[in-house]
C-alpha positions as CSV (number, residue, x, y, z in Angstrom):
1,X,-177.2,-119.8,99.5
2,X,-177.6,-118.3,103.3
3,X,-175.1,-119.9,106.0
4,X,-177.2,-122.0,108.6
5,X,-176.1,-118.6,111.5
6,X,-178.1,-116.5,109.0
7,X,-181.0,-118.4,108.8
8,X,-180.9,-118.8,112.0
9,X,-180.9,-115.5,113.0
10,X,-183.5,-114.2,110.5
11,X,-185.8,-116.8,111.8
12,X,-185.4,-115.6,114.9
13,X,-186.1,-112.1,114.4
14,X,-189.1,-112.9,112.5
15,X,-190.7,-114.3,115.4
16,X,-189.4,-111.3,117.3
17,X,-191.2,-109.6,115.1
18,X,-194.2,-111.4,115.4
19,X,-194.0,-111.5,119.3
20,X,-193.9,-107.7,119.6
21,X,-194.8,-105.7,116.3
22,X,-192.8,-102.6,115.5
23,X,-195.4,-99.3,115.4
24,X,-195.4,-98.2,112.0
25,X,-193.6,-101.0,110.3
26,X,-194.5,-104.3,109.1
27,X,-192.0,-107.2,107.8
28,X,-192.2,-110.5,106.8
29,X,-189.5,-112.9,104.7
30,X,-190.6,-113.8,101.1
31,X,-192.0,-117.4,101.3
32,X,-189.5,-118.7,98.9
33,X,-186.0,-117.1,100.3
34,X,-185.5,-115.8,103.7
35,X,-183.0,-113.8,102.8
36,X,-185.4,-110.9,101.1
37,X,-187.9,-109.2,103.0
38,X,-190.8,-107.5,102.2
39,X,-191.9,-103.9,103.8
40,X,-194.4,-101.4,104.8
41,X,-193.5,-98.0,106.7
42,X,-196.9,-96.1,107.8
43,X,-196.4,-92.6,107.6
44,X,-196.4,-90.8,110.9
45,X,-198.9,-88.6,112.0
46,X,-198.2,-85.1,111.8
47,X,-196.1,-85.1,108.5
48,X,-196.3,-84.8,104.9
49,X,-196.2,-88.7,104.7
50,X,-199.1,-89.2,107.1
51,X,-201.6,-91.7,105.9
52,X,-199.2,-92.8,103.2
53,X,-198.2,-96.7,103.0
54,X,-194.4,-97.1,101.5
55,X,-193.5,-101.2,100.3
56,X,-190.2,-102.1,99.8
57,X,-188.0,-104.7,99.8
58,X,-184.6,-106.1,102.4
59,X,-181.8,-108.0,100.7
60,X,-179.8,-109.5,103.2
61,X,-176.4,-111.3,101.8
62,X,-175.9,-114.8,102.8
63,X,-173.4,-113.6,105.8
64,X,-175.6,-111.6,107.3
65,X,-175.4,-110.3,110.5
66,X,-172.2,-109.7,109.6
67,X,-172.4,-108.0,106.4
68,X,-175.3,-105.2,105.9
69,X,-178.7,-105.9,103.5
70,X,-179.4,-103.9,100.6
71,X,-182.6,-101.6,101.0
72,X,-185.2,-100.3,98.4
73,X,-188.2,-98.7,98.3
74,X,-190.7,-99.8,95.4
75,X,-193.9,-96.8,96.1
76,X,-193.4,-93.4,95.1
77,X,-193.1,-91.2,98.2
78,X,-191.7,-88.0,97.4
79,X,-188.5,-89.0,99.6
80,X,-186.4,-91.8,98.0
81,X,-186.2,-93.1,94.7
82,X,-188.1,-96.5,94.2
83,X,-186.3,-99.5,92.9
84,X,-183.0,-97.7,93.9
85,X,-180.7,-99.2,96.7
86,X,-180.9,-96.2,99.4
87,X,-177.6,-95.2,100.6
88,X,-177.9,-95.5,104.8
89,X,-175.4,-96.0,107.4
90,X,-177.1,-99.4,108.2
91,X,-177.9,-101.1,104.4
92,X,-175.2,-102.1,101.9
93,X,-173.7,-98.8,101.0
94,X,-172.0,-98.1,103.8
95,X,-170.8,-101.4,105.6
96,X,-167.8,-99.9,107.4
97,X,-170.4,-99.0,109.4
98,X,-172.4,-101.7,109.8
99,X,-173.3,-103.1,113.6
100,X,-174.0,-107.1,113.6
101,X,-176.0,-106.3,116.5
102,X,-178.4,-104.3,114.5
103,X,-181.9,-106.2,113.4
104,X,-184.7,-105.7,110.8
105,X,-186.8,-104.0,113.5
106,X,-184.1,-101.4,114.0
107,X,-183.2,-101.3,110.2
108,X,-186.5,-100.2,109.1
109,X,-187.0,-98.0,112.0
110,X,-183.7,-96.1,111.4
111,X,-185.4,-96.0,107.8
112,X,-188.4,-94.9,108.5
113,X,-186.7,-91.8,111.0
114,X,-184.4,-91.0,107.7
115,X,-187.6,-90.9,105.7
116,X,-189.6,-88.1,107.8
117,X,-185.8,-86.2,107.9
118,X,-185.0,-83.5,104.9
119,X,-181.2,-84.7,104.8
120,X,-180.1,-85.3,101.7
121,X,-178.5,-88.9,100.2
122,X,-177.9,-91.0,97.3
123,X,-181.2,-92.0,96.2
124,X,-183.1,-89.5,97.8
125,X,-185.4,-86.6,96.0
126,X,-186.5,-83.4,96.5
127,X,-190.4,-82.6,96.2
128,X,-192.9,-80.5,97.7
129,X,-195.1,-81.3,100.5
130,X,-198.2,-81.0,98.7
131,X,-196.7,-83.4,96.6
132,X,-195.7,-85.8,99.4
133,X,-199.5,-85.4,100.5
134,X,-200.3,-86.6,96.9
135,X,-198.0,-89.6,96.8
136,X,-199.0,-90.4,100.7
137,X,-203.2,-90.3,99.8
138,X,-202.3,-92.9,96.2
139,X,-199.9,-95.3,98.3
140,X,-202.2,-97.5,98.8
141,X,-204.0,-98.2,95.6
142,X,-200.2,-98.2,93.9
143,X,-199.2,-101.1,96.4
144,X,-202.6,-102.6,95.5
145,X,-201.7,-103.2,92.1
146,X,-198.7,-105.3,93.1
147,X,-199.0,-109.6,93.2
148,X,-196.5,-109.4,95.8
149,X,-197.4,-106.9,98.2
150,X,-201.2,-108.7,97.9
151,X,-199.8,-112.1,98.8
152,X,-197.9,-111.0,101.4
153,X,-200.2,-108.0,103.0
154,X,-203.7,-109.1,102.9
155,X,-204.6,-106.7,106.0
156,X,-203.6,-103.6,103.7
157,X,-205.5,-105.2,100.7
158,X,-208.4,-105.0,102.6
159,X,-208.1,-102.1,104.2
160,X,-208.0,-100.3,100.7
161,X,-211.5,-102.3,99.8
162,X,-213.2,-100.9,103.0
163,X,-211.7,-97.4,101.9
164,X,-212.7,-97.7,98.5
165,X,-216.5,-99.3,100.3
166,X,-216.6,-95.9,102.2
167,X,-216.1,-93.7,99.5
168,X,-218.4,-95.4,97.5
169,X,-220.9,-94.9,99.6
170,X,-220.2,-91.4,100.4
171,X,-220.6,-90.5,96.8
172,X,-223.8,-92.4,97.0
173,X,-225.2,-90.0,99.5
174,X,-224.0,-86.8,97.6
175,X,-225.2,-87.8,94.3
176,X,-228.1,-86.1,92.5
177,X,-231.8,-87.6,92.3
178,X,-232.2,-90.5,90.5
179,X,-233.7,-90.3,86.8
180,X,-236.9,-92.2,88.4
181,X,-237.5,-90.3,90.9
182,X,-237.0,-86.8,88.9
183,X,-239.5,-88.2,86.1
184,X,-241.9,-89.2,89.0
185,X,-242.3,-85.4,89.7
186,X,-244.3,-82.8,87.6
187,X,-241.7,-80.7,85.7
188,X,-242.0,-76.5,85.6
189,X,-240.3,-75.9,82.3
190,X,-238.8,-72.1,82.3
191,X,-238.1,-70.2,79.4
192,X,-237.0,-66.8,79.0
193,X,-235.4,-64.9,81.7
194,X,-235.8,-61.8,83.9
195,X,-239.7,-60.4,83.0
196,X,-240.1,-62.8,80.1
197,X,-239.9,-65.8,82.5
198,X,-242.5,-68.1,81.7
199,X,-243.5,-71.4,83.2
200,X,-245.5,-74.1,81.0
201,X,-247.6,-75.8,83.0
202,X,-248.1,-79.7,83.4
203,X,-250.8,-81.1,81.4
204,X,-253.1,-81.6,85.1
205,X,-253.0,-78.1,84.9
206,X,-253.9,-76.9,81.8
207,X,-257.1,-79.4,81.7
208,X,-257.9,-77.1,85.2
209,X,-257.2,-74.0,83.5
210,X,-259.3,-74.3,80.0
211,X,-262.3,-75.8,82.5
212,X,-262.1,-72.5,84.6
213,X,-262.1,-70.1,81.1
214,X,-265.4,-69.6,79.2
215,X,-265.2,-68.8,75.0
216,X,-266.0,-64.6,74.5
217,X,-268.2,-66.0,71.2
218,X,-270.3,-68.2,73.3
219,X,-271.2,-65.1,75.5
220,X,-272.1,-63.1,72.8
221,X,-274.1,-65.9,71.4
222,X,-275.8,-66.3,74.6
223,X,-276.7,-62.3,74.9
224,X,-278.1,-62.0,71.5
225,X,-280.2,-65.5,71.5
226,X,-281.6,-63.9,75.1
227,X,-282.7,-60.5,73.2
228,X,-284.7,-62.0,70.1
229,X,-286.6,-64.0,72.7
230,X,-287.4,-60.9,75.0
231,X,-288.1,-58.9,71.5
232,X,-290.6,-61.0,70.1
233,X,-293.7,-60.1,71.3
234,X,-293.2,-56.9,70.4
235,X,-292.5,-57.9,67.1
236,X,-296.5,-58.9,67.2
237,X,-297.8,-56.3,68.3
């Protein structure tokens, strides 16, 4: 159970927190035990992790400030493990170096400054920064999936709907004709290929072109009906 200073304090740095928001970092106690903390680091512009969302939890030990908190990171981000404490100067594995002074603001900034470093630690992985990129781009939709992180982090909830709204409706606009409105037009069939190519004609057409064509037999027909009449007065004579 938390000592009444700890409380204390974490109270008060929440609504430090609140007061005056920490760029790229959000943090806000669980509602049922102020001593863990809930996460998100935006990545910064300009690196591998940009546009990337990273959740994570803060478990702070009943003596805190006087002991550090244990830190984790629960998205995969190409940088630290997830569901692994991270070995930092200011979380649990190192406390002979722990500052009381230091707060959650400046614990998850110092994070997030370790995350957009290279340096090696326990915890930490080694991947590519295409696949950072990946990782950074599916954040959001991983974090999505989470009961906790929704509960606690509405905003970024719907922030991935109006994302997910946009691309919807960008697809929309690139998509092909619909079925109705392909059926509504007459169709040129082709067949064939080069100086076979063909077209079959739509059935308007054809009507037109058997109206404009007249039968060879009924020509003939014609001519020889038209020369028994002009023949047969000679026939009497």
């Amino acid at each position: 159970m938390a000592e009444k200073a700890c409380v204390k304090r974490l109270q008060k740095e929440y609504r430090a927190l609140c007061k005056e928001p920490v760029s790229h970092v959000v943090a806000r106690p669980s509602p049922n035990d102020i001593l863990e903390w809930h996460y998100v680091l935006e990545g910064s512009n300009g690196t591998p992790f940009a546009g990337g969302y990273y959740y994570g939890k803060i478990k702070f030990p009943p003596e805190y400030p006087y002991k550090p908190p244990g830190i984790l990171m629960i998205t995969p981000n190409g940088r630290f493990m997830t569901q692994k404490k991270l070995c930092l100067s200011m979380s649990d594995f190192h406390p002979e170096s722990w500052n009381p002074m230091w707060s959650v603001s400046s614990i998850l900034t110092g994070l997030l400054s370790f995350m957009m470093d290279t340096s090696p630690t326990t915890g930490s992985v080694n991947t590519t920064t295409e696949e950072k990129q990946r990782l950074a781009k599916a954040s959001l939709a991983f974090n999505c999936k989470n009961p906790a992180f929704r509960k606690l982090f509405p905003e970024y909830v719907e922030k991935y709907n109006e994302q997910q709204l946009a691309e919807q409706r960008v697809s929309e606009q690139l998509s092909p004709e619909s079925p109705n409105e392909e059926n509504s037009r007459p169709k040129v069939e082709k067949v064939g290929s080069g100086e076979d190519m063909k077209t079959i004609d739509t059935p308007k057409e054809a009507r037109k072109n058997r109206k404009q064509s007249f039968p060879t037999w009924m020509l003939l027909l014609l001519v020889s009906i038209f020369g028994i009449v002009m023949a047969l007065p000679l026939l009497q004579l």
